[in-house]
N, C-alpha and C positions, 0 to 999 in steps of 0.2 A: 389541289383545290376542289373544292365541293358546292356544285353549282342547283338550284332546283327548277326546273321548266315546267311552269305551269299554263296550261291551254284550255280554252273550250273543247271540248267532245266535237269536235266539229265537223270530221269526216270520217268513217274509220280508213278511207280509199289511200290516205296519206297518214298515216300513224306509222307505218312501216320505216316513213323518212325520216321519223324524230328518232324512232330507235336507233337508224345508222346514223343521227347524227349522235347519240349518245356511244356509239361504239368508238366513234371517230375521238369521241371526247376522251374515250379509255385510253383509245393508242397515243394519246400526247400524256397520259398519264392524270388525266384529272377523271373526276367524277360526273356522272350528268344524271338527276334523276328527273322523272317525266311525272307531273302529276296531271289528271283529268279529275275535275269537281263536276259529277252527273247532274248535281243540281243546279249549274252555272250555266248550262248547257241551252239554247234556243234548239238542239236538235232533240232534246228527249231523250236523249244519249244513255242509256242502260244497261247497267252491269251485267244483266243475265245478256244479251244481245253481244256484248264485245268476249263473252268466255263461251259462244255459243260462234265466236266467226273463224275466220281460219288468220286473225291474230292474237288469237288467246295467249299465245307462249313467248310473245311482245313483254316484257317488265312494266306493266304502268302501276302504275302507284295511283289508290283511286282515293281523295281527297282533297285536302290541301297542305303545303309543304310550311316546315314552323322555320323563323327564321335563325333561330337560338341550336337547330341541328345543320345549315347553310351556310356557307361564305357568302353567297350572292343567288339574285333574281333572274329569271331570265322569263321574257312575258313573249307571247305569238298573240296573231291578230283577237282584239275582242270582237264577239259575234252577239254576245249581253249587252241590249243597251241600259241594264239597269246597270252592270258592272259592280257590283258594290260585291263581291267574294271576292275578283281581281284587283279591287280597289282594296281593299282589307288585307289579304296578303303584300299588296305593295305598301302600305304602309306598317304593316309589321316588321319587313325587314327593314325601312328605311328609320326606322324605331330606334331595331339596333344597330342601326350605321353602317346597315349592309346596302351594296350597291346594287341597283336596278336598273336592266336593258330590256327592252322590247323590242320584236323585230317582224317582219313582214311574214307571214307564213303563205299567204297570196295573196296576190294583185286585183283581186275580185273583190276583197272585203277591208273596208274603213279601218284605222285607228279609233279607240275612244279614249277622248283626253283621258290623261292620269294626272300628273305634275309635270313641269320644268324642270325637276331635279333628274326624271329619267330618262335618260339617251335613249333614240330610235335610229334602228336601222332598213331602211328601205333600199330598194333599186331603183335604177333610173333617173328620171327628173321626178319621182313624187315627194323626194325631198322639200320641190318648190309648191307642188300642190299641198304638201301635209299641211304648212303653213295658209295659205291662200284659202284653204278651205276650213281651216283651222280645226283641223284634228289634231292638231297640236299645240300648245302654247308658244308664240312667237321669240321666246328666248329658247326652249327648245334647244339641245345638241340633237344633230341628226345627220348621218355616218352611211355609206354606202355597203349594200350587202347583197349579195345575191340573193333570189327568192328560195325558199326553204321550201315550200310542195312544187316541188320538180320530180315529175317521172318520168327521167332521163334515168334518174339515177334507177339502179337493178335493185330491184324487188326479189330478195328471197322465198326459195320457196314458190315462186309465182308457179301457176297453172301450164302447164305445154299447153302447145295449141291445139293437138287430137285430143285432151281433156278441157280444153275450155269450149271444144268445137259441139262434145258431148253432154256438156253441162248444162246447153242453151239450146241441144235440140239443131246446131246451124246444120245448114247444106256442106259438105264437105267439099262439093263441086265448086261453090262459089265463093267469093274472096267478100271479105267483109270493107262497110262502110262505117265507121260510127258517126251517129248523128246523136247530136247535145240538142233537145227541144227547151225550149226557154219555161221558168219557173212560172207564168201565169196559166197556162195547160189552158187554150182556145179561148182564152177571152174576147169580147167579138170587140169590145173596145182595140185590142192588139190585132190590126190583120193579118200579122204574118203567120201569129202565135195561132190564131181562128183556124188560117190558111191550114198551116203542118197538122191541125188535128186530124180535118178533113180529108187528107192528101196524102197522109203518109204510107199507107197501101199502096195507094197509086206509087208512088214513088216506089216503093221496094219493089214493085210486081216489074214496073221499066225495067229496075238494074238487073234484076233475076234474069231479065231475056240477055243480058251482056256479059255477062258474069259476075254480078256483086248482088250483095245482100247486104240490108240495114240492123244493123244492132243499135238499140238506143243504152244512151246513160243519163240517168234523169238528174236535176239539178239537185243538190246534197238536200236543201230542206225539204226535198218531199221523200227522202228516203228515212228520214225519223220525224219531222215537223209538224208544220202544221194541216196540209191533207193529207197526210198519211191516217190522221181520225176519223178522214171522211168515207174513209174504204171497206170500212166494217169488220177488219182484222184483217182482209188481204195485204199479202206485202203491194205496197204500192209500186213495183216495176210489173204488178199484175194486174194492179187496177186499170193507171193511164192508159197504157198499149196492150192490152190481153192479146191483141193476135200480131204485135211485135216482138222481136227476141230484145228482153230490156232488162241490162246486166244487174246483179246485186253490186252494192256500191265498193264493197271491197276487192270484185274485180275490174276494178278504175282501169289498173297500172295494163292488165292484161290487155285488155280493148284500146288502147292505146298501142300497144306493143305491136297486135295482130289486124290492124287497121291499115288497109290502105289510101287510106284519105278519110278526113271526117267532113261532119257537115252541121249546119246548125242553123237555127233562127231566132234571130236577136237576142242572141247571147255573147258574152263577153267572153268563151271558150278561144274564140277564134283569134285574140291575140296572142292567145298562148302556145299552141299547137306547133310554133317554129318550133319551142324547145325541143320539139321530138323530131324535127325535121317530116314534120307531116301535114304532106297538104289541104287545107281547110278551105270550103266552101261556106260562104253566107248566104243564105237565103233572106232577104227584106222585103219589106213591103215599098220601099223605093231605094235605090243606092244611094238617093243624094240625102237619106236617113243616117243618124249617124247612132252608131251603138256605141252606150256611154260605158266607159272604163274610168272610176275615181275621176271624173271631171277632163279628162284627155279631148275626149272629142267634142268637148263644148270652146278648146282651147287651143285648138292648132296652130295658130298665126303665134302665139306666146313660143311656142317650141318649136318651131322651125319646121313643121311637118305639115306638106304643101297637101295630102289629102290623110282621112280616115284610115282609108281602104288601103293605104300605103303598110300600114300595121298589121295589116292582116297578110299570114304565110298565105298566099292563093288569090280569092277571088269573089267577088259580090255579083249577087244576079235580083233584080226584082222578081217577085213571087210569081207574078201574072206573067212573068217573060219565059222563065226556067217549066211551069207549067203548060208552056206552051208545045214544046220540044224537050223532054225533060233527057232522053235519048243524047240527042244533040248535043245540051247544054254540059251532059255528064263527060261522053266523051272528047268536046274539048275539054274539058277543064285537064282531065289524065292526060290529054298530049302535051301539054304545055310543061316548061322547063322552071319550076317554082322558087327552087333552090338558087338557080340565076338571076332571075327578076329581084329576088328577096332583098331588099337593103338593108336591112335591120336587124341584122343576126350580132353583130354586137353594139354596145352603145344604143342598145335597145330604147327608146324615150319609154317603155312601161316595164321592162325586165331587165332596164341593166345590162348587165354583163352578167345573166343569169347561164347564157348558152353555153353548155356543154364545163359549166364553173362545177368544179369537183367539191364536194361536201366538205372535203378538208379545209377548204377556201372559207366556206360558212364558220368551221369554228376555229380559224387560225383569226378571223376577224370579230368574233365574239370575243375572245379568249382576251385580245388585246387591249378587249374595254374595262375586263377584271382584274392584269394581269398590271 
């Protein structure tokens, strides 16, 4: 069988995972080809840029996939809210009576309705929200799936860490933090978002004295979007933080790998971070704030989850408390046993059974929708 996957340009940081999944698709003996349309793209997504990164030698196919060379569709999350290329190729193959699945590529970003004729695959309980929020049409088939940008799974090729240590200029003495700052960059409407712009020196200069260092990874749309225009041609991990280490987006998987804890502020990072078994600190402008994931945390009592902060692998601090003692506040959070406390590692309410689920699992459950 011969399948086509077509997606927005959405990150280059998780392209690495469509190709193992297209390898996986080889070893059961089918086909998978991966198409990116740069012009569907909300990230500006561009061909000299992706034969210019270190996944140039990735297969993508850059266009759109005909259905008359396909057996079947296979759609990841829309990030287009005009949709009409994703919309056009799905009715092309449902034209010629070929069958069409979309599935979650993450837990960060919407469904946009297509038809009722095509199956969705999500994790968790957003099966009940796809509906409830109506990203989907209420006839809707909707099928359980692990998340597909997991960087659990091994990144080929990735960086050692004495090459990623020199690639960024880090202290070799010190042990890395990654911290995810949230996509509004100091808004004074957001005080937490105000807060980290102000503070994040402060903050790295504390861990320097203990032994950690901050690396940032900025939110995908300012790594091709829309302030990435405002910068004047700087890449934008030099605009935001010029005197932070603020990784290129393609070493996502690395900074993940070589992190000893992340950290963030009100961002939606922080539910995810169990999949790596790495403990995540929130920083809010109150705990009793709830940071929204597709509707979760406006919805707790629905889903049996007696608090937010229950989701999150680690721990919440208000902004004005953690700046208080930031010293303090760092070294409890490291003594603490997170792994233990965790309840949520499978039967996750926003991931599923996403934990430590082998890629093979992704397409032995695709495969079954065509098959």
């Amino acid at each position: 069988m011969k399948l086509a996957l077509y997606c927005d340009a959405s990150s280059l940081s998780s392209i690495y995972i469509k190709d193992l999944l297209r390898k996986s698709f080889n070893g059961y003996g089918h086909v998978l080809d991966i198409f990116i349309n740069p012009r569907s793209s909300t990230m500006v997504f561009s061909v000299s840029l992706w034969k210019n990164s270190c996944f140039r030698d990735i297969n993508i196919l850059f266009g759109i996939p005909r259905s008359s060379e396909y057996d079947g569709l296979l759609l990841t999350n829309q990030l287009n809210k005009d949709g009409s290329y994703r919309n056009n190729v799905m009715l092309d193959f449902q034209r010629g009576n070929k069958k069409v699945v979309a599935i979650k590529d993450t837990c960060c970003i919407d469904f946009w309705e297509l038809n009722n004729s095509v199956e969705y695959g999500v994790p968790g309980l957003q099966h009940i929200l796809c509906k409830e929020f109506r990203w989907v049409d209420s006839n809707t088939k909707i099928f359980d799936i692990p998340v597909l940008s997991n960087f659990s799974y091994i990144k080929p090729n990735c960086l050692r860490e004495d090459d990623f240590y020199k690639k960024y200029n880090l202290k070799k003495e010190l042990k890395i933090v990654g911290f995810y700052p949230d996509g509004m960059h100091g808004a004074e409407t957001l005080p937490a978002s105000n807060w980290q712009h102000k503070n994040l020196m402060k903050i790295d200069a504390a861990l320097n004295k203990i032994g950690y260092q901050i690396v940032c990874k900025l939110h995908p749309f300012e790594y091709y979007g829309r302030k990435t225009r405002l910068s004047g041609g700087i890449r934008s991990n030099l605009f935001y933080f010029p005197d932070t280490p603020t990784i290129y987006e393609e070493d996502a998987y690395e900074l993940i790998k070589f992190s000893t804890m992340s950290m963030s502020s009100i961002s939606a990072v922080g539910y995810e971070h169990y999949l790596y078994d790495l403990p995540h600190l929130a920083i809010t402008c109150d705990v009793g704030v709830k940071v929204r994931i597709n509707g979760f945390s406006d919805n707790l009592d629905k889903y049996n989850i007696q608090n937010w902060q229950d989701l999150i692998f680690g721990d919440t601090v208000d902004y004005n408390v953690f700046s208080s003692n930031i010293r303090e506040h760092f070294l409890s959070f490291l003594s603490k046993n997170h792994l233990k406390e965790f309840k949520h590692r499978y039967n996750n309410p926003i991931y599923g059974n996403s934990y430590q689920a082998p890629i093979s699992k992704i397409t032995e459950t695709i495969l079954d929708k065509f098959i």
